[in-house]
DSSP file (Angstrom, degrees, kcal/mol; ACC not computed):
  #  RESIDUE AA STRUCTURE BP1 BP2  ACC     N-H-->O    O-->H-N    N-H-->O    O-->H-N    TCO  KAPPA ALPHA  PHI   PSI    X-CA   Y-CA   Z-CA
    1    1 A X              0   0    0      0, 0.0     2,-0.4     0, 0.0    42,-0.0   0.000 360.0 360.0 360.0 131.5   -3.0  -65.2   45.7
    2    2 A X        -     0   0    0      1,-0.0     2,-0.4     2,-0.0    44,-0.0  -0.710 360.0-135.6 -85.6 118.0   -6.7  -65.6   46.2
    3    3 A X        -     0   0    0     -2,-0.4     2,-0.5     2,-0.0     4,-0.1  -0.738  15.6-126.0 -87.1 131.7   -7.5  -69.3   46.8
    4    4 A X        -     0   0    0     -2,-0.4    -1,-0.0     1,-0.1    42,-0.0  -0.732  10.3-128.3-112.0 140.8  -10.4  -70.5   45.0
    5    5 A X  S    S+     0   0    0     -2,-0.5     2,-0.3     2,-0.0    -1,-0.1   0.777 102.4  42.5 -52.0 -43.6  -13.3  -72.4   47.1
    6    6 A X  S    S+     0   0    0      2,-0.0     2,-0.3    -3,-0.0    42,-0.2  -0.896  70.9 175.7-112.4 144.7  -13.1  -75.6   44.3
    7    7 A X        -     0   0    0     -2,-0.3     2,-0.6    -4,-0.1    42,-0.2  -0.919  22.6-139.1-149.1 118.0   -9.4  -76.9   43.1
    8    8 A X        -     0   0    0     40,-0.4    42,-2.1    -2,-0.3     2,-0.4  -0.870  13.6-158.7 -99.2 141.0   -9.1  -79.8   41.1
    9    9 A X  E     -a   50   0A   0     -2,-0.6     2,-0.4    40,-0.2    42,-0.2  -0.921   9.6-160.4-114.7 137.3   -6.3  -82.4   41.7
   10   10 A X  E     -a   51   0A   0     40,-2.5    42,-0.9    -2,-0.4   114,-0.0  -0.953  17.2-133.2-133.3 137.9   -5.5  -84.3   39.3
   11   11 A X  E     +a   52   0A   0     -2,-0.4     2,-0.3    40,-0.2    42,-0.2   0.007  33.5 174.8 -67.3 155.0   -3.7  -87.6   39.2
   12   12 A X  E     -a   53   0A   0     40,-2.5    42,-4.2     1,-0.1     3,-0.2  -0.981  30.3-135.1-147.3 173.9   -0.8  -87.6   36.5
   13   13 A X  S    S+     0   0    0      1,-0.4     2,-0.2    -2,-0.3    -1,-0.1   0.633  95.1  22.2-107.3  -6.3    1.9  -90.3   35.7
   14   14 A X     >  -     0   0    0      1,-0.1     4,-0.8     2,-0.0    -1,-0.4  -0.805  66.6-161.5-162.6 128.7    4.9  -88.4   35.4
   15   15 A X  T  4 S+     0   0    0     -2,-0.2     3,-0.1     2,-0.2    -1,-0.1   0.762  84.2  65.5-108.0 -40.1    4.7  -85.0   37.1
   16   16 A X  T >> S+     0   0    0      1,-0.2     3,-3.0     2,-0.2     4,-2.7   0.912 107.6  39.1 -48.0 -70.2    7.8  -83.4   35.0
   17   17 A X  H 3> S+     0   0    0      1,-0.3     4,-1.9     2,-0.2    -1,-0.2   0.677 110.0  54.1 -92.4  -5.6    6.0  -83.5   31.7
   18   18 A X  H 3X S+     0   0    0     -4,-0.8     4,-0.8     2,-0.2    -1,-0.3   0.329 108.9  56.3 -82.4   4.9    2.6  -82.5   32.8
   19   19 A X  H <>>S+     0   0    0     -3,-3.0     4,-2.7     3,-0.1     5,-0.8   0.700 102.5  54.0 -74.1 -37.1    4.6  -79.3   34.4
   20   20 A X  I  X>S+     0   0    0     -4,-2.7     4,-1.5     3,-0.2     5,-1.2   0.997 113.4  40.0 -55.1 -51.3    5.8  -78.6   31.2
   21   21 A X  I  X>S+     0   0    0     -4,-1.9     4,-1.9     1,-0.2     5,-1.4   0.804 123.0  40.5 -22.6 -82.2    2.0  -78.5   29.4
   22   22 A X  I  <5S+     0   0    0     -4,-0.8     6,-4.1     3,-0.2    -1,-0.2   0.692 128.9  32.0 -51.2 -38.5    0.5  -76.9   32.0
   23   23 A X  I  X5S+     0   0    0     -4,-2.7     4,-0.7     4,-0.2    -1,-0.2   0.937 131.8  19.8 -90.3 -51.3    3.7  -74.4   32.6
   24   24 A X  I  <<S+     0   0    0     -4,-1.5    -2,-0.2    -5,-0.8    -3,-0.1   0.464 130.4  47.5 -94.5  -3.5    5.5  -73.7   29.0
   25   25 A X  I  <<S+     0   0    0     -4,-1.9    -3,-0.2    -5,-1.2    62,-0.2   0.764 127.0  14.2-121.6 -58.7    2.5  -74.7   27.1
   26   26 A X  T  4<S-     0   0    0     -5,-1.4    58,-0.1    -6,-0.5    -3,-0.1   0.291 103.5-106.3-121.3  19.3   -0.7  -73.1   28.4
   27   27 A X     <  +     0   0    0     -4,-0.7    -4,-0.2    -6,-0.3    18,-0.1   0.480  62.1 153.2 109.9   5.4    1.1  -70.1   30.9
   28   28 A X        -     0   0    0     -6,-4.1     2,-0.5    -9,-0.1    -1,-0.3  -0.304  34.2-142.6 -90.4 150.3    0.5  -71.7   34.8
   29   29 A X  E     -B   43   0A   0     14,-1.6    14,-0.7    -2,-0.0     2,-0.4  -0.901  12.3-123.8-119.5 135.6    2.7  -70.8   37.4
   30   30 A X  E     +B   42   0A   0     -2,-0.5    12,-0.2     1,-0.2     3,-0.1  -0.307  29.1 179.1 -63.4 119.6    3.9  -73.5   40.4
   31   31 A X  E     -     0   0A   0     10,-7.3     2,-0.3    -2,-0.4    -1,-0.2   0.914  66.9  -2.2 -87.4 -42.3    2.9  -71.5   43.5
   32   32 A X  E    S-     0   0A   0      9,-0.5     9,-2.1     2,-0.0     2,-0.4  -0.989  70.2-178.2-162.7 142.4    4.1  -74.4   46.0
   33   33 A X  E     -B   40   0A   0     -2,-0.3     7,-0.3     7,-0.2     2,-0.3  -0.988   8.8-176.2-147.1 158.3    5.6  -78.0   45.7
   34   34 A X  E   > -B   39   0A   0      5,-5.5     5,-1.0    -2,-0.4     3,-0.1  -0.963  22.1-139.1-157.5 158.2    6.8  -80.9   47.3
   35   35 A X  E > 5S+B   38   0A   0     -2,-0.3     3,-0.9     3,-0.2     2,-0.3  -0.023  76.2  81.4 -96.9  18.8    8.3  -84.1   46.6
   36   36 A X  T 3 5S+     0   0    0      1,-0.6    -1,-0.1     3,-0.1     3,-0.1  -0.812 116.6  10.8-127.3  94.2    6.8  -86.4   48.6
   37   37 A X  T 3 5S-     0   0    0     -2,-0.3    -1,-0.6    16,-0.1    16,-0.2   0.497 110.9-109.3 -77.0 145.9    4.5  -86.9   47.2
   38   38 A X  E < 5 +B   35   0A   0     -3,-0.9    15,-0.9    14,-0.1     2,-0.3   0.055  61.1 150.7 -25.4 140.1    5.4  -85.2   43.9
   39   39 A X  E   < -BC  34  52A   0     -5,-1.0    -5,-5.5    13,-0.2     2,-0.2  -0.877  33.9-172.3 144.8 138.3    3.2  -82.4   43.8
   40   40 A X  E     -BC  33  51A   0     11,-1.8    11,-1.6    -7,-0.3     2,-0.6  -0.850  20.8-141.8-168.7 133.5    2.7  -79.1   42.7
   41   41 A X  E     - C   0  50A   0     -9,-2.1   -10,-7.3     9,-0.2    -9,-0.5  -0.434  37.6-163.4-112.0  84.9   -0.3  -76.0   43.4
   42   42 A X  E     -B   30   0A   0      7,-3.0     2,-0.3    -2,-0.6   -12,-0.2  -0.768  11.2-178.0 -97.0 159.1   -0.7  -74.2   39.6
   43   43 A X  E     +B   29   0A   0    -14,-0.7   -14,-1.6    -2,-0.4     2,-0.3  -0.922  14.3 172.7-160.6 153.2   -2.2  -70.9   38.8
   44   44 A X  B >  S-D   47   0B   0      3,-1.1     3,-1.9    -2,-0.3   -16,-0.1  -0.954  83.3 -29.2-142.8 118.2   -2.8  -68.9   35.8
   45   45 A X  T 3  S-     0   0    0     -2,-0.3     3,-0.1     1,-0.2    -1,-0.1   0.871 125.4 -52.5  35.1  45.7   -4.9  -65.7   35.8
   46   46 A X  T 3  S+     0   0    0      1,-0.2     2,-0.9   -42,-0.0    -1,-0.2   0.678 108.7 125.0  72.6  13.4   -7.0  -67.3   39.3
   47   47 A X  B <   -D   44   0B   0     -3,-1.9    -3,-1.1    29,-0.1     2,-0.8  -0.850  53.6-159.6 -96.3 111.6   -7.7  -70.6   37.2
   48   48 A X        +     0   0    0     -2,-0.9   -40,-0.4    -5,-0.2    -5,-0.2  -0.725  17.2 178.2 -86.9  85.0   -6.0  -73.2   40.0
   49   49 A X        -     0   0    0     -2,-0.8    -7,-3.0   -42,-0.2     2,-0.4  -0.415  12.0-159.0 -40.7 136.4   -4.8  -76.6   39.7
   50   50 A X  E     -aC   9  41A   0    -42,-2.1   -40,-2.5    -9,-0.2     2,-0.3  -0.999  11.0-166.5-111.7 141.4   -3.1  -79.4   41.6
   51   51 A X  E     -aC  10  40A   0    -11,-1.6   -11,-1.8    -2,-0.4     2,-0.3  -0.965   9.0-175.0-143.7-170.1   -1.5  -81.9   40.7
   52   52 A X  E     -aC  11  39A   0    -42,-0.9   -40,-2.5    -2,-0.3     2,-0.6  -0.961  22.7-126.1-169.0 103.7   -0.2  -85.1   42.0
   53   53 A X  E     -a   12   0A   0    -15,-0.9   -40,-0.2    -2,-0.3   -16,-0.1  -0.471  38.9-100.9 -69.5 115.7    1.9  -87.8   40.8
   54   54 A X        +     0   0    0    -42,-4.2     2,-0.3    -2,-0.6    -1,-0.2   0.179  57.2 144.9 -40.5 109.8    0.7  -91.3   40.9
   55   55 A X    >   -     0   0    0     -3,-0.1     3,-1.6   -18,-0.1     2,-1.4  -0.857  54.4 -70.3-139.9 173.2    1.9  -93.3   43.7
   56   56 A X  T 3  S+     0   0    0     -2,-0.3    -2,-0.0     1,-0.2     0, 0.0  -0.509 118.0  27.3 -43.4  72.9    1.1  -96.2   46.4
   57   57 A X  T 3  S+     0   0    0     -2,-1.4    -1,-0.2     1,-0.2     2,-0.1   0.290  91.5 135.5 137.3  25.9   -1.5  -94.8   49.0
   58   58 A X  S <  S-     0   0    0     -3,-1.6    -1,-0.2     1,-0.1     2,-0.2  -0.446  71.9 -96.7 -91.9-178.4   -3.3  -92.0   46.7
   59   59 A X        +     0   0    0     -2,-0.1     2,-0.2     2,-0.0    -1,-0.1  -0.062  68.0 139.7 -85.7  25.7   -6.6  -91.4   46.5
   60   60 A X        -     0   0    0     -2,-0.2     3,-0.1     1,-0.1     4,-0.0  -0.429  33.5-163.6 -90.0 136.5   -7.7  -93.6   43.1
   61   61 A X  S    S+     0   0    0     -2,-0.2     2,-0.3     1,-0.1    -1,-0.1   0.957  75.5  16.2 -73.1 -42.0  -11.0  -95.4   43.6
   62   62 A X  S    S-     0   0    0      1,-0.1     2,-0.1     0, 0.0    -1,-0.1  -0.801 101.8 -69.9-122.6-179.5  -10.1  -97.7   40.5
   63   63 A X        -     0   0    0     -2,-0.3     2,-0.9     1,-0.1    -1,-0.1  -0.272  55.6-129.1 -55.9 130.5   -7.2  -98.8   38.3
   64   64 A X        -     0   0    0     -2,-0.1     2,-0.3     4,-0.1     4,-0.1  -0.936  31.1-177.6-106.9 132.5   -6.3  -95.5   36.2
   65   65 A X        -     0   0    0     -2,-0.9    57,-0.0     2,-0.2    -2,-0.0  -0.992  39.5 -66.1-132.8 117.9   -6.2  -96.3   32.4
   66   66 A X  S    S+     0   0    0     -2,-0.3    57,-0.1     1,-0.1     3,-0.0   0.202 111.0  55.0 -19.1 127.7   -5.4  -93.8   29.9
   67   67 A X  S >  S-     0   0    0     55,-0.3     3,-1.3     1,-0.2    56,-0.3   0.279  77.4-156.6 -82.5 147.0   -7.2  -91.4   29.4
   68   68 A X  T 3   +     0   0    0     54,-1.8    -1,-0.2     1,-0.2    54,-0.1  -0.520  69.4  32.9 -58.0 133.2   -7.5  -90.1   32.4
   69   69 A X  T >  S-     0   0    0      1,-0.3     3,-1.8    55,-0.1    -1,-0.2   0.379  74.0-174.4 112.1  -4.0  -10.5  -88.0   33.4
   70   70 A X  T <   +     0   0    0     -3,-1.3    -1,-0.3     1,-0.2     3,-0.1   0.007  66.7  18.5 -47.8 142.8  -13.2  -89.9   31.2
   71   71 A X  T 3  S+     0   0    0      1,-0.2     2,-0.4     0, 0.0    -1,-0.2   0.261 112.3  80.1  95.5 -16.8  -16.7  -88.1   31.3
   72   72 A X    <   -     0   0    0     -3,-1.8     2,-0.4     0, 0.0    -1,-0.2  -0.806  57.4-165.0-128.6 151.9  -15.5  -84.9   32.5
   73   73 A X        -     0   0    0     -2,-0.4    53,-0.2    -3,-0.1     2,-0.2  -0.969  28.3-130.8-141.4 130.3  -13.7  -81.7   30.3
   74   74 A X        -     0   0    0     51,-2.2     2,-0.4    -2,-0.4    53,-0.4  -0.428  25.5-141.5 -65.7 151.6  -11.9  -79.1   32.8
   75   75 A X        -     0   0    0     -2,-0.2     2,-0.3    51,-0.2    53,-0.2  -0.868  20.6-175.3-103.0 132.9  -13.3  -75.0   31.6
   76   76 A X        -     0   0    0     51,-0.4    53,-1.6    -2,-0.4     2,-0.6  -0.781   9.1-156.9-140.7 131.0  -10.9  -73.0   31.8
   77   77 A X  B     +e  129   0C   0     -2,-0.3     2,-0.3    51,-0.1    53,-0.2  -0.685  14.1 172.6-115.8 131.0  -11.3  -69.1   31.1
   78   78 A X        -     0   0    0     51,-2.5     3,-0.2    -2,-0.6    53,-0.1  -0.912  44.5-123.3-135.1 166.9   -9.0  -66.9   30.3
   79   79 A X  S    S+     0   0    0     -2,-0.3     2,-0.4     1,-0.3    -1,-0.2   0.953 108.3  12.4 -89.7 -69.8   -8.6  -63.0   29.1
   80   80 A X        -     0   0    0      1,-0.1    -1,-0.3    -3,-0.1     4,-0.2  -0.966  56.2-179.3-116.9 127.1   -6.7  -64.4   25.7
   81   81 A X    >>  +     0   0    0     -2,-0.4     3,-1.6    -3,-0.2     4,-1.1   0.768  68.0  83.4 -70.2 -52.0   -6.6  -67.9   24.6
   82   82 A X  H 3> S+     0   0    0      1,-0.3     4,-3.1     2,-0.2     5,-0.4   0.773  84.4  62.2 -56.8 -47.2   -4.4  -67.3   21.3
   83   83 A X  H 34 S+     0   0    0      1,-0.2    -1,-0.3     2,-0.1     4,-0.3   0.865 112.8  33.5 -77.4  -8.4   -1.0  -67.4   23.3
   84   84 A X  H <> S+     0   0    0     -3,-1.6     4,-0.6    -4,-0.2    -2,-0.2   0.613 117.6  51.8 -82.2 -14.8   -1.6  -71.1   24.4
   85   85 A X  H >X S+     0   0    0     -4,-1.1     3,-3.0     2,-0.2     4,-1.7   0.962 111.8  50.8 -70.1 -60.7   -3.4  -72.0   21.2
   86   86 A X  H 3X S+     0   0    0     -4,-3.1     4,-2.4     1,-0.3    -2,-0.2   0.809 116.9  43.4 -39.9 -33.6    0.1  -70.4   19.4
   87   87 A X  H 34 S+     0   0    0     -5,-0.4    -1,-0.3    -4,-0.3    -2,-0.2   0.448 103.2  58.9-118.7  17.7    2.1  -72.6   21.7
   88   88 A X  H X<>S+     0   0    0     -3,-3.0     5,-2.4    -4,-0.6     3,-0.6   0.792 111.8  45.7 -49.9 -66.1    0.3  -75.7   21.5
   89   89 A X  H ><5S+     0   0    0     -4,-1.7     3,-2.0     1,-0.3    -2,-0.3   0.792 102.8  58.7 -56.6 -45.3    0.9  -75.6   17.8
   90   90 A X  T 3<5S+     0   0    0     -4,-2.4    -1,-0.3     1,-0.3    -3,-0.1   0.908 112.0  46.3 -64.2 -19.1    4.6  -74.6   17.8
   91   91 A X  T < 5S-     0   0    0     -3,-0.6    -1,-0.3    -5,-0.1    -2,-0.3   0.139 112.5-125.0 -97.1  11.2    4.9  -77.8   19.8
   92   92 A X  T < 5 +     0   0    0     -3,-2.0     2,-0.9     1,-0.2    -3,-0.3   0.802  49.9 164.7  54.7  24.4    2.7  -79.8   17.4
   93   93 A X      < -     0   0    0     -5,-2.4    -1,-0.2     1,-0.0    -5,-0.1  -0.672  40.5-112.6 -89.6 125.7    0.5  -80.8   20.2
   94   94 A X        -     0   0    0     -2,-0.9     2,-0.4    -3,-0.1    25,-0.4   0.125  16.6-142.8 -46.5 150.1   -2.9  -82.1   18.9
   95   95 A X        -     0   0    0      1,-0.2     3,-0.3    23,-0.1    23,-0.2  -0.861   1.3-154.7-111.4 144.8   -5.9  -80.1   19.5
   96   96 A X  S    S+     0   0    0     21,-4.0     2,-0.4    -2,-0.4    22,-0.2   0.894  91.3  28.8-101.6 -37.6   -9.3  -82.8   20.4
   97   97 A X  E    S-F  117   0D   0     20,-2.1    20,-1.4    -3,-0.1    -1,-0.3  -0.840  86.1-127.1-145.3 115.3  -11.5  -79.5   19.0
   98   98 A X  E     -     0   0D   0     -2,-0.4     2,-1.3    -3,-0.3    -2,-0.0   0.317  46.8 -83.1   4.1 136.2  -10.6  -77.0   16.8
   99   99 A X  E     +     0   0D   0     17,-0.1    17,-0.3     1,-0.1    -1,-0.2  -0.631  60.6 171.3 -66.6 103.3  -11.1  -73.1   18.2
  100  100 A X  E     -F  115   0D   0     -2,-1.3    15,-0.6    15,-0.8     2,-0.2   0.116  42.7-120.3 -70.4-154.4  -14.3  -72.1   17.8
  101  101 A X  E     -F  114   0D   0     13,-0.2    13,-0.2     2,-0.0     2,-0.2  -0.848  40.8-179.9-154.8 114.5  -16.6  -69.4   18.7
  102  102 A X        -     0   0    0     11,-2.6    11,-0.3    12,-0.3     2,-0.2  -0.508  16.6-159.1 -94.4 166.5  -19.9  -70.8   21.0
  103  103 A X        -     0   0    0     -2,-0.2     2,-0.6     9,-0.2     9,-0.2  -0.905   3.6-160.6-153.3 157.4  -22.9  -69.3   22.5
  104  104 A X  E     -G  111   0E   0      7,-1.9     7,-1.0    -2,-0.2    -2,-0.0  -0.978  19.5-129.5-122.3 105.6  -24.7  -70.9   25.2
  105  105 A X  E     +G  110   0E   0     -2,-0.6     5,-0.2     5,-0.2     2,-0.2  -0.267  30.3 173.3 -67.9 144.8  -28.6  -69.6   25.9
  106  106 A X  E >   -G  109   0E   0      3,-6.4     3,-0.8     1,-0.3     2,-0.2  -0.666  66.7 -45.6-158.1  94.5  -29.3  -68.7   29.8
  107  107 A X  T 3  S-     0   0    0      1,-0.3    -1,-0.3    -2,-0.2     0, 0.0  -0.479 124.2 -23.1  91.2-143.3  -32.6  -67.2   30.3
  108  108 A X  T 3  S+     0   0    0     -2,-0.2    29,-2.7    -3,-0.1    -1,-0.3   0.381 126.4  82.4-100.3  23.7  -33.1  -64.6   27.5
  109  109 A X  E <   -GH 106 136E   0     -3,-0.8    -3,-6.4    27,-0.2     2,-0.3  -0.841  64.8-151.0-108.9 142.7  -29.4  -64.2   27.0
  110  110 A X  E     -GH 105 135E   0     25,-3.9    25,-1.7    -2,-0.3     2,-0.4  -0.971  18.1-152.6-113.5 149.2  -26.9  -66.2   25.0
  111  111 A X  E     -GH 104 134E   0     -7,-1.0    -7,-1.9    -2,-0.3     2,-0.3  -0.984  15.9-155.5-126.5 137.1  -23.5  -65.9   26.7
  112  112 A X  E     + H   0 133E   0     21,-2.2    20,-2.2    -2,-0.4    21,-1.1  -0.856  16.1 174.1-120.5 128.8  -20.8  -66.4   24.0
  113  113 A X  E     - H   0 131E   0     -2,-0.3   -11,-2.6   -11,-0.3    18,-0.3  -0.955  37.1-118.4-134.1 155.8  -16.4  -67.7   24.1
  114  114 A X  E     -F  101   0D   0     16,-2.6    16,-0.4    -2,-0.3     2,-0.3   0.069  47.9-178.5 -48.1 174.0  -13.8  -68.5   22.1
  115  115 A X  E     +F  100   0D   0    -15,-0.6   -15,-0.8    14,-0.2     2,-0.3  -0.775  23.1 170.6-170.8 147.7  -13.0  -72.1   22.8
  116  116 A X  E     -I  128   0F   0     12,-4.3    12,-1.8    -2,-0.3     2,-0.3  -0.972  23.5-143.2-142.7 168.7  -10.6  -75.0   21.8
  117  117 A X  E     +F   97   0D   0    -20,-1.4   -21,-4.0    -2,-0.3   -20,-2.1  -0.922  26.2 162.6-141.3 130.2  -10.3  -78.2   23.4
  118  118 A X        -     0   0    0      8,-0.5     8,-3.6    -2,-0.3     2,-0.5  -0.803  31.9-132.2-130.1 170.6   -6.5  -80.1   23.9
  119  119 A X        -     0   0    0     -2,-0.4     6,-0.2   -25,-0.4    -2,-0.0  -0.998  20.8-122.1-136.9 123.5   -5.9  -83.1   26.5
  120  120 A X    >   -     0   0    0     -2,-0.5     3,-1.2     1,-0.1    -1,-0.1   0.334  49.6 -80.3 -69.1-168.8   -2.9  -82.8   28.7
  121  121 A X  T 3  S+     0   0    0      1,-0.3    -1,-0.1     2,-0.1  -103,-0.1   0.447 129.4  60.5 -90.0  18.8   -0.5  -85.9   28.4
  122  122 A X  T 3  S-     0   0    0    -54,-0.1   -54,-1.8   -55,-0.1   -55,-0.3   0.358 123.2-106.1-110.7  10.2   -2.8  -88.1   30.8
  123  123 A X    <   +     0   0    0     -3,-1.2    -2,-0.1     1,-0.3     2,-0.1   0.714  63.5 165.5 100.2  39.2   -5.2  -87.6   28.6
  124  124 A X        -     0   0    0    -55,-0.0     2,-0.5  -114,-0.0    -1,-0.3  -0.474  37.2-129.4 -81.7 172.1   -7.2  -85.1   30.6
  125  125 A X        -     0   0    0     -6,-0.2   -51,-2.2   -53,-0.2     2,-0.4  -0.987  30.6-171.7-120.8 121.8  -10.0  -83.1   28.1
  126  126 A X        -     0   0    0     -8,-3.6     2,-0.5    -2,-0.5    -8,-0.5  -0.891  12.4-156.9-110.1 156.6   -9.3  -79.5   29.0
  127  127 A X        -     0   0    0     -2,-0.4   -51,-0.4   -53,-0.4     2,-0.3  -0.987   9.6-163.8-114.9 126.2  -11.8  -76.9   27.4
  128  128 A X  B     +I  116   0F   0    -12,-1.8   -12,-4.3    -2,-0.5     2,-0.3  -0.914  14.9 174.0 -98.1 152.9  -10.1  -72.8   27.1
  129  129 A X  B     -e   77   0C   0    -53,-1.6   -51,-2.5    -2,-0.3     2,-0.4  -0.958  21.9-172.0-145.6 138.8  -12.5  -70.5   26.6
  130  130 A X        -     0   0    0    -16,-0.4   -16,-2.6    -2,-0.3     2,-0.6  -0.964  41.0-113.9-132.3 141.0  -12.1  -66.4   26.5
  131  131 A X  E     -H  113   0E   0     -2,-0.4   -18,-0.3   -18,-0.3     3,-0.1  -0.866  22.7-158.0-123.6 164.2  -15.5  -64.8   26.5
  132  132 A X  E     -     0   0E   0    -20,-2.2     2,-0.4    -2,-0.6   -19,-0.2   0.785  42.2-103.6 -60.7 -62.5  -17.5  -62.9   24.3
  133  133 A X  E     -H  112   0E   0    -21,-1.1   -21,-2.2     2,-0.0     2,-0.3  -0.989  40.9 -81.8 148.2-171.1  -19.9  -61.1   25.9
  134  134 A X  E     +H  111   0E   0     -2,-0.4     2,-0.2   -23,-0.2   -23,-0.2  -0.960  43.2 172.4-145.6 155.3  -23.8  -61.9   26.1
  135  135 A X  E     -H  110   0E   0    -25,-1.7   -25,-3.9    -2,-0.3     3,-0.1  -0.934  39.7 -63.7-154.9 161.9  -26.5  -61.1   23.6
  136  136 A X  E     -H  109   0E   0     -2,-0.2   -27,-0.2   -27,-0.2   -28,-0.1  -0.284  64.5 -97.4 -76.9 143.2  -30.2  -61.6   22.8
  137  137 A X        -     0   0    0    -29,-2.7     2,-0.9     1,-0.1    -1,-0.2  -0.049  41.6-129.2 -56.4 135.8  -31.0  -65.1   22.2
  138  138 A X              0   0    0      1,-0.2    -1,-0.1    -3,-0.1   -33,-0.0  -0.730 360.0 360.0 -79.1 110.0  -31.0  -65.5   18.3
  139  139 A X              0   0    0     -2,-0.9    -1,-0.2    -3,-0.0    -2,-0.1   0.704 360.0 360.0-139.8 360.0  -33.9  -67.1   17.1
């Protein structure tokens, strides 16, 4: 496994049901774990995670109150999107945006993904994205 330069860890409140999301729900595999503190090192087609169960001596600058992660939405891109969307929905977990289809302008290119957006059970805003391709900007 190729380790990637940036990892976000992210704090959670009960490490069990944010493995399930992240593992039965949107396809990540624990590479390494420990209990002390709870912890565990995901990856899912090179998109990495940690995470890290809340405890006495972590690293929050303030009080975390639900959700967690305000201001910020995670990207994450993957070759097909549809089998976490599919299994979001058999598990009736809410989606915060619909799938769409974006396109972004960069330069004289628009670069175009699939995209939904769900928030993990600490309320993190995760983005999946598969993309499209690039094209001339439409104008």
């Amino acid at each position: 496994m190729n380790w990637n330069p940036m990892v976000p860890e992210l704090t959670v409140t009960d490490l069990e049901r944010s493995l399930h999301f992240y593992c039965e729900l949107l396809g990540f595999s624990v590479r390494f774990a420990r209990s002390n503190p709870p912890f565990a090192y995901l990856d899912h087609e090179g998109v990495q995670l940690m995470l890290e169960a809340s405890h006495a001596g972590g690293w929050q600058t303030a009080e975390l109150i639900a959700p967690f992660g305000r201001g910020i939405n995670l990207q994450m891109e993957f070759a097909d999107i549809q089998p976490q969307l599919e299994r979001l929905q058999t598990a009736n977990w809410p989606l915060f945006r619909p799938l769409t289809e974006s396109w972004y302008a960069a330069d004289e290119v628009e670069n175009g993904q699939q995209e939904f957006l769900v928030q993990d059970p600490d309320g993190y805003l995760l983005r999946l994205t598969r993309y499209l391709g690039e094209r001339p900007i439409q104008r």
